[in-house]
Residue, then its C-alpha position, 0 to 999 in steps of 0.5 A: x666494705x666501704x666506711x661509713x659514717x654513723x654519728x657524732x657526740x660533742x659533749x662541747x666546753x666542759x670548761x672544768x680540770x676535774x676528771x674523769x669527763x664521761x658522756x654517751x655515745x651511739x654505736x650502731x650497725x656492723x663491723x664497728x670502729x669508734x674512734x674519739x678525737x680529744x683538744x684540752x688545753x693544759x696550764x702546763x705546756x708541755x705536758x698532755x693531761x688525757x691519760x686514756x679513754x674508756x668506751x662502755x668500760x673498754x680502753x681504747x687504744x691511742x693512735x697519736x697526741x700532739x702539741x700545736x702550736x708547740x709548747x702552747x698548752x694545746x693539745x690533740x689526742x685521737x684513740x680508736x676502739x675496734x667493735x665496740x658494744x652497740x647501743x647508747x653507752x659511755 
């Protein structure tokens, strides 16, 4: 089966450090893998603040974080979630 791609939700700046931080996202079709791709910046470089992500109340499973460029604060995290529930969820 070939991948396909379905959608995109971008909550934009959120512009806070309170958490948690949830908004909806769509799943549709079969065979699903939702995956969700995160850039925070923390005031203690050094130190990724995500701790985990939920989809309709399922953890996610990290695939990696990084820092770039090193020690700035910047950091990217990408977590991936196999069949997620269809429907509009958050």
């Amino acid at each position: 089966m070939a991948i396909a791609y379905d959608a995109v939700t971008d909550p934009g700046y959120i512009g806070t450090t309170t958490s948690p931080h949830a908004f909806n996202h769509t799943c549709t079709g079969s065979d699903r893998k939702l995956f969700v791709a995160v850039q925070t910046q923390n005031t203690a470089p050094g130190s990724d603040v995500i701790t985990g992500i939920t989809y309709n109340g399922v953890a996610m499973t990290k695939v990696s974080d990084m820092a770039y460029p090193t020690n700035n604060g910047i950091w990217y995290d990408l977590y991936y979630l196999d069949a997620p529930a269809s429907g509009t969820n958050s």
